[in-house]
C-alpha positions as CSV (number, residue, x, y, z in Angstrom):
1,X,-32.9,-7.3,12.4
2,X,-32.7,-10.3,10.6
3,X,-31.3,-13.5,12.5
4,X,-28.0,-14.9,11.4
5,X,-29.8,-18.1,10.0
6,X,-31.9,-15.9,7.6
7,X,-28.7,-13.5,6.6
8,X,-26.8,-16.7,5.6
9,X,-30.1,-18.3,3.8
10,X,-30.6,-14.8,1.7
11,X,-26.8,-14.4,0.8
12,X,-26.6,-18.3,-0.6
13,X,-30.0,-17.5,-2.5
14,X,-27.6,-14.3,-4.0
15,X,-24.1,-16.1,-4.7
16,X,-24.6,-19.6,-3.7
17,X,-24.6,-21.6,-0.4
18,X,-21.5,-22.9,-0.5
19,X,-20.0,-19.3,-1.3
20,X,-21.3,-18.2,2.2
21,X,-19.6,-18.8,5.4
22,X,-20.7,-17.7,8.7
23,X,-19.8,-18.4,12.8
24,X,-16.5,-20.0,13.8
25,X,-15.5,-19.5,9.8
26,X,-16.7,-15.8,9.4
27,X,-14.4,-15.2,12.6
28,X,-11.4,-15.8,10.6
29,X,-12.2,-12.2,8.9
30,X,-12.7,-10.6,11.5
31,X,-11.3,-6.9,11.5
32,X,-9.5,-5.3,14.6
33,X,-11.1,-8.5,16.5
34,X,-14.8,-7.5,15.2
35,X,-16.2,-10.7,13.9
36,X,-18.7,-10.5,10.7
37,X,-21.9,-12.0,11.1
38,X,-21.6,-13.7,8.1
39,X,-18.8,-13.8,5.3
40,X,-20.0,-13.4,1.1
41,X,-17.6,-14.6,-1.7
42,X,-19.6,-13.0,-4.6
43,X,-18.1,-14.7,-8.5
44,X,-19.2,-12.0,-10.8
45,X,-20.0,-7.6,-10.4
46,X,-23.5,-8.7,-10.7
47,X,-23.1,-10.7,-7.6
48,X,-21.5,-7.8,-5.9
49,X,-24.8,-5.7,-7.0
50,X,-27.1,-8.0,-5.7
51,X,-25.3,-8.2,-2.4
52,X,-25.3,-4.6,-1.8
53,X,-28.9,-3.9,-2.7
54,X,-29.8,-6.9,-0.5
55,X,-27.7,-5.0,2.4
56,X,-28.8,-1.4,2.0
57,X,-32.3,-2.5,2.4
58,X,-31.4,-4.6,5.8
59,X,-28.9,-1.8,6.6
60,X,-26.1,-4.2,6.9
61,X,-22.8,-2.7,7.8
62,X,-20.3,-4.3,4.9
63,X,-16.6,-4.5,4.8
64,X,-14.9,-5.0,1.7
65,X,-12.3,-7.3,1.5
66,X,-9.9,-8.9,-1.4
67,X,-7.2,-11.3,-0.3
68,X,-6.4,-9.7,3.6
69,X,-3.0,-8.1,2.9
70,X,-4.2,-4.1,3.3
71,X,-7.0,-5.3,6.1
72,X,-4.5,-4.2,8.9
73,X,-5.6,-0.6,7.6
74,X,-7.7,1.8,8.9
75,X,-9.8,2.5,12.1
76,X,-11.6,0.0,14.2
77,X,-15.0,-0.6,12.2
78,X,-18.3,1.0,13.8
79,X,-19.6,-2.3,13.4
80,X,-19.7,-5.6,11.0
81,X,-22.4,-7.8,9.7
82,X,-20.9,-8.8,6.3
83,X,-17.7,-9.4,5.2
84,X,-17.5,-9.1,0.8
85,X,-15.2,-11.3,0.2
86,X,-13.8,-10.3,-3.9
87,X,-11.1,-13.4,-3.8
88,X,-13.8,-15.2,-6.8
89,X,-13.8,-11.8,-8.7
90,X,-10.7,-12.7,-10.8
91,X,-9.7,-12.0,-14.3
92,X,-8.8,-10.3,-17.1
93,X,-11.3,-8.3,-18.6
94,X,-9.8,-6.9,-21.5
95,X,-5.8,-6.6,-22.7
96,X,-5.2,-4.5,-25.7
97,X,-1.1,-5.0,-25.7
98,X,-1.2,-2.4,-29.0
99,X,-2.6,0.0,-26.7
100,X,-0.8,-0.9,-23.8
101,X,-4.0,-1.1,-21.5
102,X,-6.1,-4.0,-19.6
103,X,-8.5,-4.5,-17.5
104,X,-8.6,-6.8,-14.4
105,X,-11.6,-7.9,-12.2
106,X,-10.6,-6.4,-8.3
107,X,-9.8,-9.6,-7.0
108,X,-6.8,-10.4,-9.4
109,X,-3.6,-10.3,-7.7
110,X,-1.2,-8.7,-8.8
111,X,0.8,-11.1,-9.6
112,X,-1.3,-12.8,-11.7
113,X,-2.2,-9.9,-13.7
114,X,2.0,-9.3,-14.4
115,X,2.2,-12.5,-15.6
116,X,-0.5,-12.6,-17.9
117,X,1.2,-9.3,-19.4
118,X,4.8,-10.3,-19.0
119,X,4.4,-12.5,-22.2
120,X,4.0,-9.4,-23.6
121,X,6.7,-7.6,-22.5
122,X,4.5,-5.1,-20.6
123,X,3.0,-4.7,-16.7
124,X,1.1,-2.8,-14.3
125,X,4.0,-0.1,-12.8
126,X,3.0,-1.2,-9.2
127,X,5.2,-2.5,-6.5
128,X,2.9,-2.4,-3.5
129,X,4.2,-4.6,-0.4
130,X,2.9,-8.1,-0.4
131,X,2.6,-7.6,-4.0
132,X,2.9,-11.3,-5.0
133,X,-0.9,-11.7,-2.8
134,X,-2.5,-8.4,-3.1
135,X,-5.1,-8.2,-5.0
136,X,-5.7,-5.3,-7.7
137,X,-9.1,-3.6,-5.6
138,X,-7.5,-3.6,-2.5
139,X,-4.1,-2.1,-4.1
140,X,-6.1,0.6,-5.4
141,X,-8.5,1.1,-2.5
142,X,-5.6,1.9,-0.2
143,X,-3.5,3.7,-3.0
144,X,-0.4,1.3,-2.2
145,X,2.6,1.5,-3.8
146,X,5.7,0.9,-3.8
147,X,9.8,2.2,-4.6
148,X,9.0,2.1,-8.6
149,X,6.3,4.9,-7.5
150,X,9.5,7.8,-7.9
151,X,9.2,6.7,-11.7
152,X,6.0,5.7,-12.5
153,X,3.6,7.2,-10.0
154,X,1.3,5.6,-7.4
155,X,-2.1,3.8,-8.3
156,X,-3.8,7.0,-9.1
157,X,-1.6,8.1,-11.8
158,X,-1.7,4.5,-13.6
159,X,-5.4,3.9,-13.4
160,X,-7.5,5.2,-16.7
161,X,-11.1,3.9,-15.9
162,X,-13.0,1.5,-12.9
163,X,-16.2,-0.2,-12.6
164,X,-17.8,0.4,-9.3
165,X,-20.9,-1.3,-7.1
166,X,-22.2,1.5,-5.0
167,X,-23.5,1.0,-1.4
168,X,-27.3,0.6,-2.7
169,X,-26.0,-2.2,-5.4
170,X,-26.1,0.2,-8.2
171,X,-23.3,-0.3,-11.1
172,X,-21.4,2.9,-12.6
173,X,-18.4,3.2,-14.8
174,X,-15.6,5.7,-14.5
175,X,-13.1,7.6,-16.7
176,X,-12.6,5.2,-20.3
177,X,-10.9,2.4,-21.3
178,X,-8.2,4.1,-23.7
179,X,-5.3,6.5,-22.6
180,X,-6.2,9.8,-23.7
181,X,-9.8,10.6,-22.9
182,X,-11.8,14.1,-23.2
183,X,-11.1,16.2,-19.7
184,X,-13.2,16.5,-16.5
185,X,-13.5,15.4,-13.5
186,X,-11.5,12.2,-13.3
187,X,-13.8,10.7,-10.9
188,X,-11.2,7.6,-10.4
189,X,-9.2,9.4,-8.4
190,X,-11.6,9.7,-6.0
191,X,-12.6,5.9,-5.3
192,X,-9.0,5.2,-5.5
193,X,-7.7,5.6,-1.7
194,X,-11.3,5.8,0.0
195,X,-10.6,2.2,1.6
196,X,-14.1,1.5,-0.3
197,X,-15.9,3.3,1.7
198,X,-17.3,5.8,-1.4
199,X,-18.3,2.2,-3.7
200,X,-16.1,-0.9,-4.3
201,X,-13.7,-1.2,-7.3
202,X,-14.9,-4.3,-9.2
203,X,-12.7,-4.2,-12.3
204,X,-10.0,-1.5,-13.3
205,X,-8.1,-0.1,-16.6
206,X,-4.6,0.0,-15.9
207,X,-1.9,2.2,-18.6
208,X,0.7,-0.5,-19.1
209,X,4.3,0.2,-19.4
210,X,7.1,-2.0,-21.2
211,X,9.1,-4.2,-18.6
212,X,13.0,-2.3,-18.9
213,X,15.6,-4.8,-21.2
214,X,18.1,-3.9,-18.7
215,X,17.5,-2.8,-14.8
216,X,20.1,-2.7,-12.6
217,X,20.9,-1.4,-8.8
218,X,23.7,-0.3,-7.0
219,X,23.4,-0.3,-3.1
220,X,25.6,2.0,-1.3
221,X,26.8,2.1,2.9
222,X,27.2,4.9,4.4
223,X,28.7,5.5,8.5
224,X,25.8,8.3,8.6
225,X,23.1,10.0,7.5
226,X,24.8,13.3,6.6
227,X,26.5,12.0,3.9
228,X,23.6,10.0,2.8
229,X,21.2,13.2,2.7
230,X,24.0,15.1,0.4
231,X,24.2,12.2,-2.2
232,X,20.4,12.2,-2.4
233,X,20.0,15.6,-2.6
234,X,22.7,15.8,-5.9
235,X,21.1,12.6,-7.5
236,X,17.6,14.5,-7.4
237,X,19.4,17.7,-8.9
238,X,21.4,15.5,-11.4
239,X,20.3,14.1,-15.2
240,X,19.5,10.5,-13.6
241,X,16.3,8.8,-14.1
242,X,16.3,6.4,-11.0
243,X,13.2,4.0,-11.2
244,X,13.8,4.1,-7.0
245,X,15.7,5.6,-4.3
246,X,15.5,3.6,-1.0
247,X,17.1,5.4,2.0
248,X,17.1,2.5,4.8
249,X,18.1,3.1,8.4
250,X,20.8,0.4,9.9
251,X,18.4,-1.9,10.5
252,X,16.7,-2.5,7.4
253,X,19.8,-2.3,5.6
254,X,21.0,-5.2,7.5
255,X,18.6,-7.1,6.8
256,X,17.8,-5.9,3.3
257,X,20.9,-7.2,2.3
258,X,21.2,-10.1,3.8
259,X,18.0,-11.1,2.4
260,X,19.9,-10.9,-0.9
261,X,23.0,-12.7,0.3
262,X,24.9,-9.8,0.4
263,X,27.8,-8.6,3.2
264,X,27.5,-5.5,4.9
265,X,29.4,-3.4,6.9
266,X,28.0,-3.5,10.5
267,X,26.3,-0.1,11.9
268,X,26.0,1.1,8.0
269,X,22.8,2.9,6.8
270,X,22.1,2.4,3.4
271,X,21.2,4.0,-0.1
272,X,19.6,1.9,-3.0
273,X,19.2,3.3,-6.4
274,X,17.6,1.3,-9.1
275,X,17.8,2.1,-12.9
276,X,16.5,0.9,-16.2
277,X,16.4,1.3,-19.5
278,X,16.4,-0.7,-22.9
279,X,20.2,-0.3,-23.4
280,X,22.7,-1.9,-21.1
281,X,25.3,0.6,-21.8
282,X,22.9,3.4,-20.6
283,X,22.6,1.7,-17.3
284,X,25.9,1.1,-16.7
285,X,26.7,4.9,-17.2
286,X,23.8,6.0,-15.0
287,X,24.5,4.0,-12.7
288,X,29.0,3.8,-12.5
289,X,27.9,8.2,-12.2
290,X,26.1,7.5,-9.0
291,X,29.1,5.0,-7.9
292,X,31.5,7.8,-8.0
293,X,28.9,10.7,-6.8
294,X,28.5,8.1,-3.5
295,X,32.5,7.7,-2.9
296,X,32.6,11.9,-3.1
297,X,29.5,11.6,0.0
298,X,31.9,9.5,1.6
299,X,30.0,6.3,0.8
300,X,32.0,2.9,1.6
301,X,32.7,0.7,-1.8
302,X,29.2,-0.4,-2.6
303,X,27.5,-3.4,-4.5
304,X,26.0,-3.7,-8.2
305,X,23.1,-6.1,-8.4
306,X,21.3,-7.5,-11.2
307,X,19.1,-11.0,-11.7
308,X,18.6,-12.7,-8.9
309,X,20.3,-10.7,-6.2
310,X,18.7,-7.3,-7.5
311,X,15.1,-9.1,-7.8
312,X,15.4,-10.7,-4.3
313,X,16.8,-7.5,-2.7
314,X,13.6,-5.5,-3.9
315,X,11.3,-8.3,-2.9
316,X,12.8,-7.9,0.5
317,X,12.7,-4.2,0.2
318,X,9.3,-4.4,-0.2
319,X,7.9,-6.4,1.8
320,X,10.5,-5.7,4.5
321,X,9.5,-7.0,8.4
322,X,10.9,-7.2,11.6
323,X,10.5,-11.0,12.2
324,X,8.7,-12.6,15.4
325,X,7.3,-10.3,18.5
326,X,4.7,-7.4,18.4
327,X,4.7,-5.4,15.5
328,X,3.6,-1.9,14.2
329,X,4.1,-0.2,11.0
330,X,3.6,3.8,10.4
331,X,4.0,5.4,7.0
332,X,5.0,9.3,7.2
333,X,5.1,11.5,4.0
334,X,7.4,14.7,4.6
335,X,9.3,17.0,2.4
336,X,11.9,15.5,0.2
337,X,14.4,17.7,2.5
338,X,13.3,16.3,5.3
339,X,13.7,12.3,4.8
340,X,16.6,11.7,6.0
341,X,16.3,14.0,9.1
342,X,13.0,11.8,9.5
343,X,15.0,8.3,9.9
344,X,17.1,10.0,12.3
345,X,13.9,11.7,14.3
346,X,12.2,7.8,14.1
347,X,15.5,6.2,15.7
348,X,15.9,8.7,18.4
349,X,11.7,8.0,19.3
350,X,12.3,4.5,19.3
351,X,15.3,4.6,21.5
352,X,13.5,6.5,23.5
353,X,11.0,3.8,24.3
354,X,13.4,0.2,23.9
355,X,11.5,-0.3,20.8
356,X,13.5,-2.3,17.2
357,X,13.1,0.2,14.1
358,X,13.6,-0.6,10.7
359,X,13.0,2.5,8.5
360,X,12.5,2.0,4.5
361,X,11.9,5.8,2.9
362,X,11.6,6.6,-0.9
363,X,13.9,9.4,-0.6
364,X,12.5,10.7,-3.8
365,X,9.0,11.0,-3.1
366,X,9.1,12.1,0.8
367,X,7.2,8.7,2.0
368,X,9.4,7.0,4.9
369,X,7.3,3.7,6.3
370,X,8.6,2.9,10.1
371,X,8.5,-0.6,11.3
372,X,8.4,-1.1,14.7
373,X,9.2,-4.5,17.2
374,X,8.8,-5.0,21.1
375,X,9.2,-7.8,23.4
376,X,5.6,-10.3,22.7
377,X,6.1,-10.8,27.0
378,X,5.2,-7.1,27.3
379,X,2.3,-6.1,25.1
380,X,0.9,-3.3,27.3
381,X,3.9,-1.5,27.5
382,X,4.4,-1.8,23.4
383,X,0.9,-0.7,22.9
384,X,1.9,2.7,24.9
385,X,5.3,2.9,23.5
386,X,3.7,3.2,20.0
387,X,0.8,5.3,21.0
388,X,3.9,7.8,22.6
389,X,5.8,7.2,19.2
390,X,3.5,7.7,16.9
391,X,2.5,11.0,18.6
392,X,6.0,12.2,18.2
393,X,6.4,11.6,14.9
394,X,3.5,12.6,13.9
395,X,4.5,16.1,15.2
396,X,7.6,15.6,13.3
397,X,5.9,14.7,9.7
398,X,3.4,17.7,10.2
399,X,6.3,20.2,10.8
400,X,7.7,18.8,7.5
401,X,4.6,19.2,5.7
402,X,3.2,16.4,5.8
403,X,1.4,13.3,8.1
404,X,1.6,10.3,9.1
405,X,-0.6,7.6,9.5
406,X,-1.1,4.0,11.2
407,X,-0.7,0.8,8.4
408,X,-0.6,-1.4,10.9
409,X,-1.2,-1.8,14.6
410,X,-3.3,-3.5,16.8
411,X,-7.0,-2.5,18.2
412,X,-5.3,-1.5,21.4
413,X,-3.2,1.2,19.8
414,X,-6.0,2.4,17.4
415,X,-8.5,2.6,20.5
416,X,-5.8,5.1,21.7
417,X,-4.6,7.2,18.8
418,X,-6.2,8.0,15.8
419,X,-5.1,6.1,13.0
420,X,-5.2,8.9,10.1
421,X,-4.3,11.9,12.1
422,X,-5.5,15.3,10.9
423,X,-6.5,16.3,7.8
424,X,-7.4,19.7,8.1
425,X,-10.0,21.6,5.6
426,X,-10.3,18.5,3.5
427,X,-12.4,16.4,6.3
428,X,-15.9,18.6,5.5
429,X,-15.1,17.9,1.8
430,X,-14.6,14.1,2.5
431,X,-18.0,13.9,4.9
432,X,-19.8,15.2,2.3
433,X,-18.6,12.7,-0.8
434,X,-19.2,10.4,2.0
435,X,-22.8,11.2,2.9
436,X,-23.5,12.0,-1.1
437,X,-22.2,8.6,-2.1
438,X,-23.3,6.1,1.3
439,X,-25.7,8.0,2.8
440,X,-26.7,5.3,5.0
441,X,-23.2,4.5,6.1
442,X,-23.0,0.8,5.6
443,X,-19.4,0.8,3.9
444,X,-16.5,0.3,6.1
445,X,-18.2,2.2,8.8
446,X,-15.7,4.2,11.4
447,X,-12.5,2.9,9.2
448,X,-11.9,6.0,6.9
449,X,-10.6,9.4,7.8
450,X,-12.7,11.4,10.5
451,X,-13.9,8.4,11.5
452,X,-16.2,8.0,7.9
């Protein structure tokens, strides 16, 4: 094995000295407490090549990284020598606004990259959590997304080609660079949500959408969760054409809208419906419909937001938190029928075990994301009140039709309950992509489903 002093010597000699960090520095990426022996910042995809030819032949273990925000992801790494670092690989590629497509190197974030096309008038249709820092390859290596995914998809759907650096530094392409290509395999789909543990995303094709003239939200209270699941239930079945549908538990809603600078009646769960369009009128309609369809579900008087109080109460939707103490964060995805019966199942579980919930579901799309607090004075009895909670509604989601797995938690919890649960007949099909693409195992080793 080669000696730290000879790994840091070899990576400068590939991306340049002062683009390598390694000891006390390196620790600062460490994942689930595993320290890399050494930490990369490659500038270009060639750089990215040359770094993973130079570890495939030393069979160094490499973890992918782009600006930290989705690290808290996945299972506790078999083991780490090298931490790729793609906060350097930034930049537009290529933008043709006729076409509405670009292409962004992976370590863009995201916000950059709506900027750039928001003199335009267009942008990327993602919303992920800490969207303002994420960065587009580690968006698209976790599939994240966000409420706007009930009307424009999730990463998968928006993505038309990638460029990719396999585990033995090779460079391939996938799908093309215009919207309608000849069929096949669509081959990004698979990279896409592999937690690069298939190749790593060094530049993606995105189909751009125009940014709506007019978007607007109204936010609804409701004393309970039955009338809530009705109004859902005859929005989905109506004409609308929500861009999201937030279904927040007491919690959240509380803190949702105060984030915004909005009152709310105390102990009130809370519906959000957003809506767009190039027309103000058509808003208005859409939305003064749901209004009235919320005071027949025996909704409370509600509030209309737009600017700056609808902006900031989907930022804090978004990247909603719990505040100080210890923290967990479970996402399940369960049959549209089932969400709201899935906020009641997660407060229940967390009553159970004196633990603060906030839940923020997309009631249109099934996926409900739990965030969980305890007391910081008692960490070993939070580490096995999540273990116990994320057992139960794990049951829960997989009785709905669905699963649920572990965004964020810490090494404790994952040494104790796997992070992805089940996944049935698809796990021989994954070990095998796995062993075709990384045969040697050096990409995010023990992080992936199955423990790939």
């Amino acid at each position: 094995m080669l000696s730290d002093e000879t790994l840091v010597h070899r990576l400068g000699g590939l991306v340049g000295g002062e683009h390598v960090v390694a000891g006390s520095e390196a620790s600062r990426y460490a994942v689930d407490g595993r320290a890399p022996r050494a930490v990369a910042f490659p500038g270009s995809a060639e750089e990215v090549s040359a770094v993973m030819a130079f570890a495939s032949a030393e069979w160094l273990k490499v973890v992918p990284r782009g600006s930290g925000t989705k690290m808290a992801l996945g299972g506790i790494p078999a083991r780490v020598d090298l931490v790729l670092a793609l906060s350097r690989l930034g930049g537009i590629v290529d933008y043709e606004p006729a076409d509405m497509t670009a292409a962004f190197r992976a370590g863009t974030r995201l916000q950059e990259a709506q900027e750039i096309l928001g003199r335009n008038g267009q942008f990327i249709a993602l919303d992920p959590p800490d969207a303002d820092a994420a960065t587009i390859g580690g968006i698209l290596a976790t599939n994240s997304s966000g409420p706007r995914r009930l009307r424009y998809g999730a990463s998968r759907d928006l993505v038309i080609a990638t460029r990719l650096v396999h585990a033995d530094g090779k460079v391939t392409k996938a799908g093309a660079k215009v919207v309608k290509n000849v069929t096949g395999y669509d081959l990004n789909k698979l990279y896409i949500g592999s937690l690069g543990t298939l190749a790593i995303i060094v530049e993606a094709t995105f189909r751009l959408y125009p940014v709506p003239a007019v978007e607007k939200t109204y936010l609804a209270p409701f004393a309970s969760l039955d009338g809530l699941k009705r109004l859902v239930a005859s929005i989905l079945d109506s004409p609308l054409v929500p861009f999201a549908a937030e279904l927040m538990n007491v919690e959240a809603s509380r803190r949702v809208a105060a984030a915004a600078g909005l009152p709310w009646p105390e102990g009130s769960y809370g519906l959000a419906l957003a809506v767009g369009s190039v027309r103000r009128e058509a808003v208005d309609a859409q939305l003064e419909t749901v209004r009235r369809m919320s005071r027949e579900a025996g909704g409370a008087d509600g509030h209309m937001l737009e600017g700056g109080p609808h902006d900031a109460f989907w930022r804090a939707t978004r990247d909603f938190a719990l505040g100080d103490g210890l923290q967990a964060v479970l996402k399940a995805s369960v049959l549209l029928t089932k969400v709201a019966e899935a906020v009641r199942v997660g407060e229940e579980v967390a009553g159970q075990h004196g633990l603060r919930l906030g839940v923020i579901s997309e009631a249109g799309s099934g996926i409900v994301r739990y965030y969980l607090t305890g007391d910081a004075a008692s960490p070993e009895r939070f580490q096995q009140a999540v273990v116990e909670s994320v057992s139960r509604l794990r049951a829960f989601a997989q009785e709905a039709e669905g699963n649920l797995v572990i965004l964020k938690a810490s090494p404790e919890v994952k040494s104790r309950v796997d992070v992805w649960g089940p996944v049935g007949k698809a796990l021989p099909l994954m070990q095998r992509s796995k062993a075709e693409f990384d045969p040697q195992g050096i990409l995010n080793p023990g992080r992936f489903v199955g423990g790939i």
